[in-house]
N, C-alpha and C positions, 0 to 999 in steps of 0.2 A: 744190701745197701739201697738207700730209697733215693727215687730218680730225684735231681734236681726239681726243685717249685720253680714252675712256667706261667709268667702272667703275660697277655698281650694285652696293652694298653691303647686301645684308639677305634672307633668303629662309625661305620655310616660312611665312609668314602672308599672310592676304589684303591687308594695305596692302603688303608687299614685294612681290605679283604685279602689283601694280596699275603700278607701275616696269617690272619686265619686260614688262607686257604692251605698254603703250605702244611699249616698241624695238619689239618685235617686229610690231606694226602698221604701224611705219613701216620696218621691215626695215634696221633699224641695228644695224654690229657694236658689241660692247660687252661688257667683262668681267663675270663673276662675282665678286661676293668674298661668299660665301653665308653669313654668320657667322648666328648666331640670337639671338634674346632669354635672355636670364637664362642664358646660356654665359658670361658672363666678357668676350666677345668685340668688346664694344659699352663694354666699359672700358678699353680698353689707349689709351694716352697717341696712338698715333694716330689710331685712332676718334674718341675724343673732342677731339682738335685739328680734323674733319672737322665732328663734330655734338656741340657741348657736353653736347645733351637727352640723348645716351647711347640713342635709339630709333634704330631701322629700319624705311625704308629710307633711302640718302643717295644721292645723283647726282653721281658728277663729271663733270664734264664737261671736257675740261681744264682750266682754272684756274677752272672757274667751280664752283663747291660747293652744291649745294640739297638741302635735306631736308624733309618733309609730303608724304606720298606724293600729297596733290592738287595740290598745287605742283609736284611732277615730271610728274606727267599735263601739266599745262594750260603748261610748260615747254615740252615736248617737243613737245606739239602746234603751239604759237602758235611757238617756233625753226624746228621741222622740217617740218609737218604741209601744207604749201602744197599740194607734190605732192599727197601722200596728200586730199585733200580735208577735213582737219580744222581747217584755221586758217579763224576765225569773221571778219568783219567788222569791225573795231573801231567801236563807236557805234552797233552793229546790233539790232534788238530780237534776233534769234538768240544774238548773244552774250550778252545779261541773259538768257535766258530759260538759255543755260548755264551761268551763274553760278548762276543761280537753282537749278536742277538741282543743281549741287555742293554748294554750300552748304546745301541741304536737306539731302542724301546724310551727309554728313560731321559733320552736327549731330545730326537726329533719327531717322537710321538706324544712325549710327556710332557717335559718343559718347557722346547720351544713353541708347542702349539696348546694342546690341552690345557692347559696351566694359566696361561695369556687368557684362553677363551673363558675359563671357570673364573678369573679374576675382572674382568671386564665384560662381562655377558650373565651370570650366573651372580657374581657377587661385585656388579655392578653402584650399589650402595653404600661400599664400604670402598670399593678404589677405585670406583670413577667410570664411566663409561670413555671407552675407546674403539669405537665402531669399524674405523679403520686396522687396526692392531689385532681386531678379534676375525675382521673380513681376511687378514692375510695369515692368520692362525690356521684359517679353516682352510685353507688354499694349500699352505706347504705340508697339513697331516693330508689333507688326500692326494697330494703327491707324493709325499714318501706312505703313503699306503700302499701305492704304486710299485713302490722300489721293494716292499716288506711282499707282498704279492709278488715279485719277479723272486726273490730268492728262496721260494718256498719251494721245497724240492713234493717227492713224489708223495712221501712219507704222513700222516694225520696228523703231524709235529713238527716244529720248526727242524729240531735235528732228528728227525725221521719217524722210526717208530717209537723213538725212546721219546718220553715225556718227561718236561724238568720244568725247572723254574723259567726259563724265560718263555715258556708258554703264558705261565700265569700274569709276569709281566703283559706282555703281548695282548693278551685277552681284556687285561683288564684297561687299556687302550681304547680298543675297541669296542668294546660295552660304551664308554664313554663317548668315543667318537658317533655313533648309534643312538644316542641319546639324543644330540645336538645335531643330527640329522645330516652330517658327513655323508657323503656318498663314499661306500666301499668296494674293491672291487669282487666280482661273484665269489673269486677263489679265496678272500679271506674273510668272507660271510661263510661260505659254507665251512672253513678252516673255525670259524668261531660256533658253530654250531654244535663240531661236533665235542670243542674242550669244552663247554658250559653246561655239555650233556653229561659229565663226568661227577658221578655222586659228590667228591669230596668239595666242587664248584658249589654244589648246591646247599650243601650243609655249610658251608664259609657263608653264603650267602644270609641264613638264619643268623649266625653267628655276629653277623658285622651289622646288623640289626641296630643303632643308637634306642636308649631306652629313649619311652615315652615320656613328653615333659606334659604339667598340670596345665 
């Protein structure tokens, strides 16, 4: 029986890597459709039959459709991840403690700080600058970088030795926060050092590449 056709649709930002990186962890083939933000490309009548939100990234999977780039992570992992060592226990404190992990990531790493600062700093021409909005963005991700650095146990991973998706959440944070010159503290610099060292990082990396425009 032939595996379901895998396309990831969205590339050039850190929630479209966060798609690729997952295949690529679990060493699954799977198409490109690299389209990007504010190209046009996320309005044509079939994108948006895919994902009404008109964002990137989307997941087919054959007939199955999902989009929130943390929802394709913990997807991908809990469908395919058994081999790989990434599917959690159901009813396990390990897995609340990954939830836990995500949903921190994705709220007061993601949304309430990153997200402000890339909308008002970075795409500044399309919604405006707001210098105070982006000054207090930058203030509460390095203090709950603070809080993400305190519960980081002994382990090379949030939940220890095992590596799962809300590393890559987590990382791909960080990469961003490091861009925009965040101060981090030493423990989740060298904590990012060593997931970005990890082959399937780097090959997501090629992957989430937006083609070249003329």
């Amino acid at each position: 029986m032939a595996e379901p056709k895998r396309i990831v649709w969205g590339a050039g930002t850190p929630r479209t890597l966060r798609a690729h990186w997952m295949l690529h962890e679990l060493d699954m083939a799977y198409e490109r459709r690299p389209i990007t933000s504010r190209s046009g490309e996320t309005h044509t009548s079939e994108y948006v039959q895919l994902n009404p939100s008109r964002k990137i990234p989307t997941l087919q999977d054959g007939d199955f459709v999902v989009s929130e780039s943390a929802a394709i992570v913990s997807y991908l992992s809990e469908s395919y991840g058994a081999a790989k060592k990434l599917l959690l226990p159901v009813g396990s404190r390990e897995r609340t403690r990954y939830y836990q992990w995500c949903f921190f990531t994705m709220m007061e790493l993601d949304a309430n700080t990153l997200y402000i600062i890339r909308r008002h700093e970075d795409l500044k021409d399309v919604y405006g600058e707001a210098p105070n909005a982006v000054a207090t963005a930058k203030r509460c991700f390095a203090e709950q970088a603070e809080a993400a650095a305190a519960r980081l146990g002994a382990g090379p991973y949030v939940l220890g030795d095992r590596f799962t998706g809300a590393d890559i959440l987590l990382t791909t944070c960080l990469t961003g926060a490091v861009r925009r010159e965040i101060a981090l503290p030493e423990r989740l610099l060298d904590y990012m050092k060593r997931v970005t060292a990890r082959p399937a990082y780097q090959r997501a990396l090629e992957a989430n590449q937006p083609p070249k425009r003329p």
